[in-house]
DRENLUMZA-230101 format. One record per residue (C-alpha): x negated, y, z negated; residue in one letter. Coordinates in steps of 0.02 Angstrom, whole numbers, padded with zeros to 5 digits, always signed. Example, Ala and Ser with C-alpha at 12.3 -4.5 7.8 and 13.67 -1.06 7.14 Angstrom:
<nodes>
-00615-00225-00390A -00684-00053-00357S 
</nodes>
This chain:
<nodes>
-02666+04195+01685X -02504+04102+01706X -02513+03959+01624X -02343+03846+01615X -02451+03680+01543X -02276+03614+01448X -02128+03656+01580X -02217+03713+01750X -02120+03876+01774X -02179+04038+01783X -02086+04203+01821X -02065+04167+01991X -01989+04008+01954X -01855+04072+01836X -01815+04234+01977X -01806+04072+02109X -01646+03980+02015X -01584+04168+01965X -01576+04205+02150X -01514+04046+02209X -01380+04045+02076X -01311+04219+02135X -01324+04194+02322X -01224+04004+02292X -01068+04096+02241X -01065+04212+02382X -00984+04070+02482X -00828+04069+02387X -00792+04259+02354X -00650+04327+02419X -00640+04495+02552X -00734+04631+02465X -00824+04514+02332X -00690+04549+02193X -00658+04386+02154X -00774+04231+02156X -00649+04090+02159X -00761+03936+02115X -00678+03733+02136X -00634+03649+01965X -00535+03653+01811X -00431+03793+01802X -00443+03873+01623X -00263+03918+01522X -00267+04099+01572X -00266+04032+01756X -00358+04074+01914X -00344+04274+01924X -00445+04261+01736X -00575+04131+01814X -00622+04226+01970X -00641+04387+01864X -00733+04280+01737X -00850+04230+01880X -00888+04386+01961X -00911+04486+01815X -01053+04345+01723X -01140+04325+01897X -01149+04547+01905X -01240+04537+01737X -01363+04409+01811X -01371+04523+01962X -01422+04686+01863X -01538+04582+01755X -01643+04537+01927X -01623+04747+01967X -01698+04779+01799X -01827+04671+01795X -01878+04687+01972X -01861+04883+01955X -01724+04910+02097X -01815+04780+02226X -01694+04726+02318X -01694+04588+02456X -01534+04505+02429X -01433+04675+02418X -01372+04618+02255X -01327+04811+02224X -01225+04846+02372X -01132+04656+02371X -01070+04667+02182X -01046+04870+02210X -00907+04795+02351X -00843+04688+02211X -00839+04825+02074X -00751+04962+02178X -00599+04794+02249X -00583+04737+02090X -00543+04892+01997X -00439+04967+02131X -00234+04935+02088X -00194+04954+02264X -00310+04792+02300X -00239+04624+02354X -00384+04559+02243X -00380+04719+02092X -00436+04630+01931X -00292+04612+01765X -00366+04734+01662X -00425+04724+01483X -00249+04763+01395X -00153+04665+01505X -00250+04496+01491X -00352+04430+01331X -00519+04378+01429X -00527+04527+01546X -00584+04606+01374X -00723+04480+01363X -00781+04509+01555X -00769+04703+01554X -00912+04683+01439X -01028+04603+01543X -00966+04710+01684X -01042+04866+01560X -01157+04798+01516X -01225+04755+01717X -01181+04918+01730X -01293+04992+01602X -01445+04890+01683X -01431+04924+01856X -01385+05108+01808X -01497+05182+01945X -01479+05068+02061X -01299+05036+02076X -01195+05144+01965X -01280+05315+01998X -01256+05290+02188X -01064+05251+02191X -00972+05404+02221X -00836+05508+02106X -00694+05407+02157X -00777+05243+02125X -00829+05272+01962X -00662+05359+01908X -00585+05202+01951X -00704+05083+01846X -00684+05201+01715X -00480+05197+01712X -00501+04993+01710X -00636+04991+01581X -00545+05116+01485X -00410+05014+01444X -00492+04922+01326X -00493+05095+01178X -00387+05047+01064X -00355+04872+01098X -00361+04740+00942X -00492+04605+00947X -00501+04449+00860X -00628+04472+00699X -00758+04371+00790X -00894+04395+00920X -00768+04476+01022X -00804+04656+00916X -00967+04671+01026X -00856+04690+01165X -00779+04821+01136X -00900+04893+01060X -01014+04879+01239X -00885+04939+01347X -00858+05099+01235X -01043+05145+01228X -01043+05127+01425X -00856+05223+01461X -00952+05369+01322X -01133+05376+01420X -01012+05407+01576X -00873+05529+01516X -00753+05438+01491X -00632+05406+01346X -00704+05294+01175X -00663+05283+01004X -00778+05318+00877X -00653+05212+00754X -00655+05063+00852X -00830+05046+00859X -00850+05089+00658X -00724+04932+00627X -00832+04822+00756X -00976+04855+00661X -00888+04828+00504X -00819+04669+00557X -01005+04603+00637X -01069+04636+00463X -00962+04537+00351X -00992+04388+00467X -01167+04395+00389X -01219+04229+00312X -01395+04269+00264X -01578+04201+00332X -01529+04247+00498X -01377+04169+00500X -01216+04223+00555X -01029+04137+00536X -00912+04145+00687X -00785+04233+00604X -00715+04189+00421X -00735+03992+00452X -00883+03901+00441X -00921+03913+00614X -01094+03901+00644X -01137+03869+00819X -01234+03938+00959X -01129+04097+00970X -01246+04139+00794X -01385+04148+00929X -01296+04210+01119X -01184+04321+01064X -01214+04405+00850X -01397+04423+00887X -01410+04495+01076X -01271+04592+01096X -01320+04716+00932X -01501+04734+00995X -01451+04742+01170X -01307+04900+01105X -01459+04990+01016X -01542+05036+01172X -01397+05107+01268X -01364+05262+01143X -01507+05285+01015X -01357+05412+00956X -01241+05284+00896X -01334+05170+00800X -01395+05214+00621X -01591+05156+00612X -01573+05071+00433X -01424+04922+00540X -01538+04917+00690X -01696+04889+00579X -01591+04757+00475X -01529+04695+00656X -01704+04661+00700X -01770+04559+00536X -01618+04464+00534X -01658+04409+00715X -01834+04364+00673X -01772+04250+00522X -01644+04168+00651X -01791+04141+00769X -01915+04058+00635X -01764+03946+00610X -01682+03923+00791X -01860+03862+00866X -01845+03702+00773X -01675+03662+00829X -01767+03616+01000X -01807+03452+01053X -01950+03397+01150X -01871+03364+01278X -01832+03558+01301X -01636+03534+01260X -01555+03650+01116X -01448+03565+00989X -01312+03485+01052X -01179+03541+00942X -01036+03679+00973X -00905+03738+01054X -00964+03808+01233X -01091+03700+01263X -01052+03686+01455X -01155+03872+01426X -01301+03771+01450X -01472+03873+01428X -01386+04032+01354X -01459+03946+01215X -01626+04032+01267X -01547+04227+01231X -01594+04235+01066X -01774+04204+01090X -01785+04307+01249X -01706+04472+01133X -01841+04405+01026X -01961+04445+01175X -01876+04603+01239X -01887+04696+01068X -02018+04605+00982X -01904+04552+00856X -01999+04421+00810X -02146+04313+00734X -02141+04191+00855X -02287+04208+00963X -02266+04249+01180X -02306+04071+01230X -02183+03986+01100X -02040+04093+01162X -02102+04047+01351X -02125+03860+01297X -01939+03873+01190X -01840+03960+01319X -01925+03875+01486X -01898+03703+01409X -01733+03739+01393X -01696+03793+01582X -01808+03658+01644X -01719+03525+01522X -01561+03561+01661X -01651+03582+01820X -01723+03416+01774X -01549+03337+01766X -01466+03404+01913X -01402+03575+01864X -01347+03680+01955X -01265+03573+02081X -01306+03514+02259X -01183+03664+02289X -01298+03789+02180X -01163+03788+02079X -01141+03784+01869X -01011+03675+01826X -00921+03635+01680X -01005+03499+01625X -01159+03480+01501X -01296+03378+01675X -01164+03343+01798X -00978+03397+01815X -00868+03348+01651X -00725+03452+01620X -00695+03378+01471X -00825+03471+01378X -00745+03638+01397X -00605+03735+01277X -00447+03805+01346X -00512+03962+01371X -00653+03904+01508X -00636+03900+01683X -00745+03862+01830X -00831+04030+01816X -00868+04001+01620X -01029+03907+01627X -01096+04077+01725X -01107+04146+01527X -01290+04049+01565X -01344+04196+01627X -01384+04274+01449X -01518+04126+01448X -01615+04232+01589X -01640+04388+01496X -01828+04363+01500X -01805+04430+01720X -01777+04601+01617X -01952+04582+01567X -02112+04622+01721X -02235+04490+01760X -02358+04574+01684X -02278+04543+01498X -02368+04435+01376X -02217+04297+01375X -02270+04298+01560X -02453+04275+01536X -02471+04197+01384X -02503+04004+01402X -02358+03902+01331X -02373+03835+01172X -02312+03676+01090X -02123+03687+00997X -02152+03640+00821X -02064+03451+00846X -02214+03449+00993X -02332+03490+00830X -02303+03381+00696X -02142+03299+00592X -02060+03411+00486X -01914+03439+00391X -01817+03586+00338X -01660+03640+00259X -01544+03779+00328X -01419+03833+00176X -01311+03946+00284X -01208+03815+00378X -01278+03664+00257X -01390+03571+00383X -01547+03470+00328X -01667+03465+00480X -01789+03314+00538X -01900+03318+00686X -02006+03188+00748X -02176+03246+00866X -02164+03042+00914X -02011+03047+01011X -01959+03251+01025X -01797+03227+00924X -01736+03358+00831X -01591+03267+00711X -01485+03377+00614X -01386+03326+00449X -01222+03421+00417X -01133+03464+00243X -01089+03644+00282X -01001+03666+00454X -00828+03599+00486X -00758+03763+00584X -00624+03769+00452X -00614+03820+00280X -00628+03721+00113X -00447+03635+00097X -00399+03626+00275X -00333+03485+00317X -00350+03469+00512X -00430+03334+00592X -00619+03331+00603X -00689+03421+00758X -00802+03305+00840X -00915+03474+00888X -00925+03522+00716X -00874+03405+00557X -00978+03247+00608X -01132+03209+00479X -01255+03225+00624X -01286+03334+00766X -01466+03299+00875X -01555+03344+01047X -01545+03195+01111X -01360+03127+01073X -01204+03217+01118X -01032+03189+01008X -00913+03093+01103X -00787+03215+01161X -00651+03102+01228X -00465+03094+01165X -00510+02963+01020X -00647+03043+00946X -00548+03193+00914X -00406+03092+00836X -00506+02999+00718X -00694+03014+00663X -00772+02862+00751X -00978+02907+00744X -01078+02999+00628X -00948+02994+00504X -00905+02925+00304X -00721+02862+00307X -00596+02795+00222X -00515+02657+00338X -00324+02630+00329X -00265+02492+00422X -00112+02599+00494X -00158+02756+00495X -00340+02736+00567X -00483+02794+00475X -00497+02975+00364X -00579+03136+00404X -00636+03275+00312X -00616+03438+00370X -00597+03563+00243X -00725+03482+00115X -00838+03573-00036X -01018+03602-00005X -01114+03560-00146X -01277+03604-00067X -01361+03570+00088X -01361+03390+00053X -01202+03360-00023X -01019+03399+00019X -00850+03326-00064X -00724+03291+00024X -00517+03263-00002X -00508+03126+00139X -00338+03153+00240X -00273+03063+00363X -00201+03172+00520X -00054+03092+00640X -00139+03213+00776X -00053+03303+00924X -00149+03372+01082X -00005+03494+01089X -00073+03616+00974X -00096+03784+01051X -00236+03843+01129X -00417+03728+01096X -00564+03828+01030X -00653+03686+00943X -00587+03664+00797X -00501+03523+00750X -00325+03467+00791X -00172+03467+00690X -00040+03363+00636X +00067+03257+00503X -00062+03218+00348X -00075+03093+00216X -00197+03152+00100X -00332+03003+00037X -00449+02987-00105X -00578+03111-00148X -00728+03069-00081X -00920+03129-00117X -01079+03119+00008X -01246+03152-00001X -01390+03137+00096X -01582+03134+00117X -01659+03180+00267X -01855+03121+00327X -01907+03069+00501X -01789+02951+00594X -01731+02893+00442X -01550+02984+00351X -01518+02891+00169X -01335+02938+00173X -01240+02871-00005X -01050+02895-00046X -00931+02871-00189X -00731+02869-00206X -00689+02982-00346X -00686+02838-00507X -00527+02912-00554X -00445+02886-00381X -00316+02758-00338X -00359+02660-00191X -00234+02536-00087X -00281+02373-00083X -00366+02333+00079X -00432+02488+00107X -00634+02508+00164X -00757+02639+00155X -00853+02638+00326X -01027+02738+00372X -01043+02762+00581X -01199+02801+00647X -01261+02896+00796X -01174+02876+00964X -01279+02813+01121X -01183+02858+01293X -01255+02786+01451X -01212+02732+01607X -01228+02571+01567X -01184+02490+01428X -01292+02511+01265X -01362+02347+01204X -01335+02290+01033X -01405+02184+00893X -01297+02137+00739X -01408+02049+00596X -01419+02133+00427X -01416+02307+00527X -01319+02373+00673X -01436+02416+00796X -01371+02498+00936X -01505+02522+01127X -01485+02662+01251X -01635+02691+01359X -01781+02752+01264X -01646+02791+01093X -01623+02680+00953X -01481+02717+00840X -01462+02580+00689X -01367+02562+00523X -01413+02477+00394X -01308+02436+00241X -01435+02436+00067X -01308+02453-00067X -01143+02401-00079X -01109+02371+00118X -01064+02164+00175X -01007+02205+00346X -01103+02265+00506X -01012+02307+00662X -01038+02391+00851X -00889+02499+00905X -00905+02515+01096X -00807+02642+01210X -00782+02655+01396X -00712+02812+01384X -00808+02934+01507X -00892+03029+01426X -01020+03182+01469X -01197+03067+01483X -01100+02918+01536X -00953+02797+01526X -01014+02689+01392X -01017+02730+01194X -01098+02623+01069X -01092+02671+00893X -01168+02555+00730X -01067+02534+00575X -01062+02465+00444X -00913+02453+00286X -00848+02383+00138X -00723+02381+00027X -00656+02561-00049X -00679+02523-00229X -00671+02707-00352X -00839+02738-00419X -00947+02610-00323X -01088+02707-00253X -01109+02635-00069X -01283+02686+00013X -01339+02654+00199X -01486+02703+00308X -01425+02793+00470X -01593+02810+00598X -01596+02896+00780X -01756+02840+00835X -01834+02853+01019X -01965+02706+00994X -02019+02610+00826X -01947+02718+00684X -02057+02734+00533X -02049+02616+00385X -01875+02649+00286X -01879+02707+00124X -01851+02588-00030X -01695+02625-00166X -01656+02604-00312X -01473+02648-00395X -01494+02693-00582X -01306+02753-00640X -01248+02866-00520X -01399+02921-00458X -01514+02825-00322X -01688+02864-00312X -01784+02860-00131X -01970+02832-00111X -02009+02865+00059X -02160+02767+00149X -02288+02897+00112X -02242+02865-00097X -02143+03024-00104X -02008+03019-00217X -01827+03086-00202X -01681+03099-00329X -01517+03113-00246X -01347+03096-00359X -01178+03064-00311X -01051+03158-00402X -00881+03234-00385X -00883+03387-00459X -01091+03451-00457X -01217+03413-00330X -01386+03319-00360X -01479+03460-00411X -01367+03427-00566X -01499+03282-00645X 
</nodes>
């Protein structure tokens, strides 16, 4: 049996864009297959970094298809990237590689180079001869004793070590100790993992902290102590339970993040899941959950006419991308095709697809780790995400708010404007404090008072895009620090009650407003809009609306042209009113992709506001400064 009833694609289907992706890039490789040097934005390490970047991501996909397929071979994928391997390592090369201690990312792509290696093993490494691998080893080498940033960056290292050890070379027992060390404080709980020492909760939680340790555990059983791996493997199955229902319907992952132009390495996860059976989910939920997600591109034009992955979340937007990517980053998609590594005759293979749980029912859930309620409607497929926890920053920063991370609301099916005015000033998904100079506040650095509830010291930020190098976070500059500000927020269906109050001990300007921004619609047309006691904003089948229910006497549409990465036209509801300390200001914020549900009724009694939702379920949320609404 091979049933694909959801997404249509079966094994042979994902090997078919795996091998069409791999033999697109042969076009533009150089003499001897060294370096892949694709068109498009160069990244800030500059072109000699991008064509590594290329070749090595594309050899991992390579030795994935040699692993799965066991060695079969049509395309000579062995002998073409075995070319590449023995140019790009060789000094004496017009097209030699910079190695791992003399450029930043070639310690990034030396570990998917060891990793290929450690796949195709005996189909490509075991047949080079002594002088080739002596020369992969001196270039891989140079990564022992090297610093690496406390991040995801540890499993580098790490990966080429274990390889250069399993072939005689030089390692460090010491550096992978500390990368272990360092991979286990980023341990959140639940599954979850933080980025580093920020609150940076994003899809590297799922590509990179949970594959890479599972993947390490098979290449030398010697290395790894059984108690880690076994807590490896139940903290991946808690991240899986979790990670399934950040997918919509419509197959796409949550669109929130830096390195989103990754596309379906959102799938990795869930296929490590499969590989190790690391998991609860059942076979035809991963194969639903990961072939949703590759189909979710195919369906929208990726990869290119060219075969090609571009930065670009459908079609080709630079603008999505941090410094650090070039035109070979989006080839990090690869990780999303783990599942070749499996045979046909595996039960993700066989097993008939089963529905996602937004294809099941509605639910809700609540994620402490990075502070995110969770709504999901089977009407529509959305997956709508509420966020009080993730800023990538630390409480008391006062950067500007990164429009990838700090905005209220994250979803499947809307994408945060990523343009130069959304990172200078929160305009969607947002509670602000408008000044009418210095634009309207952010608040990056807040508390979390619970998943539902964050405070925030609003601060205004004169931003610069000359700030160093751009990994997401969000910019600096000149501040003016605002009134403290609390929010919290109740989650059900389309529907997010979202209530705010100015500290009552604050001291507010005169002529200053507190304004709620909804979700953003981007089109290629522009969204339609209807202004009457809500802001209602129309993109295609999406309905995004505001309304004000407490305290609010102004509805507005901000609209954009800005191009943006689904279109050139922004719409964004809003609604605001006048910053008064201690005035508890409440407003339903919906993402709908038809006729929402009823709203829910409220009812303020001091300074707490009680919600009965349509079904006559009741819901106490409070609004304080200094103890969340679990406080009453």
């Amino acid at each position: 049996m091979n049933d694909a009833r959801f997404t249509g694609l079966t094994r042979d289907s994902w090997a078919a864009v795996a091998d069409h992706l791999l033999l697109s890039l042969r076009g533009w490789a150089s003499p001897g297959h060294a370096r892949i040097d694709l068109p498009g934005q160069q990244s800030a390490y500059g072109p000699d970094s991008d064509s590594l970047e290329a070749f090595a991501r594309s050899f991992l996909l390579a030795a994935i298809r040699l692993k799965g397929d066991d060695g079969n071979d049509p395309h000579d994928l062995a002998g073409w990237y075995a070319e590449g391997l023995r140019a790009g390592t060789d000094p004496r090369s017009p097209h030699a590689w910079p190695r791992p201690d003399q450029l930043g990312q070639a310690k990034v792509e030396a570990c998917s180079i060891a990793l290929g290696l450690q796949l195709s093993r005996q189909w490509l490494w075991d047949r080079l001869d002594d002088r080739d691998r002596e020369q992969i080893v001196a270039w891989l080498a140079t990564v022992v004793g090297e610093k690496y940033p406390p991040i995801n960056w540890v499993w580098f290292q790490i990966v080429v070590e274990t390889f250069l050890k399993s072939a005689g070379g030089p390692w460090s027992r010491d550096d992978i100790d500390s990368g272990l060390a360092v991979h286990e404080s980023l341990y959140r709980g639940h599954g979850w993992y933080a980025d580093g020492p920020e609150r940076a909760f994003d899809h590297y939680n799922g590509w990179a902290l949970h594959v890479y340790p599972l993947l390490w555990a098979s290449m030398d059983a010697g290395l790894c102590d059984p108690a880690l791996v076994t807590r490896w493997r139940e903290r991946l199955t808690a991240f899986l339970d979790s990670a399934v229902h950040l997918v919509g319907g419509n197959g796409a992952p949550l669109i929130q993040g830096r390195s989103l132009t990754y596309r379906f390495a959102a799938a990795a996860p869930f296929w490590i899941g499969a590989i190790t059976g690391a998991t609860d989910l059942a076979p035809g939920l991963l194969r639903r959950t990961t072939s949703g997600m590759l189909k979710y591109f195919l369906d929208q034009g990726v990869p290119d006419r060219r075969g090609l992955l571009t930065l670009g979340w459908h079609g080709e937007w630079p603008a999505i991308a941090q410094s650090y990517s070039g035109p070979g980053s989006p080839y990090w998609a690869v990780k999303g095709m783990l599942g070749l590594m499996l045979p046909a005759s595996h039960p993700v293979w066989t097993a008939a697809e089963e529905p996602l749980p937004v294809e099941r029912s509605d639910f809700t859930r609540e994620l402490a780790e990075p502070g995110w309620l969770i709504s999901g409607t089977r009407a529509d497929g959305i997956v709508r995400v509420v966020n009080h926890g993730t800023d990538h920053s630390v409480p008391g920063d006062e950067r500007a708010d990164s429009p990838l991370y700090a905005r209220l609301g994250y979803s499947t099916h809307t994408m945060p404007p990523l343009s130069t005015p959304y990172w200078a000033q929160p305009l969607e998904n947002s509670v602000s404090i408008v000044h009418p100079e210095l634009g309207r506040s952010h608040r990056n650095g807040f508390t979390t008072t619970g998943s539902n509830a964050s405070i925030a010291v609003t601060h205004w930020v004169r931003t610069t895009d000359d700030t160093g190098p751009e990994h997401g976070s969000g910019r600096g500059g000149g501040v003016v620090t605002g009134p403290t500000v609390a929010m919290v927020s109740s989650l059900r269906g389309s529907h997010e009650v979202r209530a705010a109050r100015i500290d009552p001990d604050a001291v507010v300007e005169p002529g200053l407003l507190l304004e709620m921004s909804g979700w953003p619609l981007t089109s290629d047309t522009p969204p339609s809009a209807v202004l009457e006691a809500r802001a209602d904003v129309r993109a295609a089948e999406l309905l995004s609306s505001v309304e004000g229910r407490i305290g609010f006497d102004a509805v507005d549409v901000r609209r954009s042209d800005e191009p943006e990465a689904l279109g050139n036209h922004t719409a964004i509801p809003v609604v605001s009113a006048a910053a008064v300390p201690g005035q508890i200001l409440v407003a339903i914020v919906s993402l709908s992709g038809g006729r929402p549900e009823p709203v829910p009724s409220l009812a303020v009694d001091g300074g707490c506001i009680r919600v009965t939702w349509s079904d006559g379920t009741d819901e106490i949320l409070c609004v304080f400064r200094s103890r969340p609404c679990s406080a009453c």
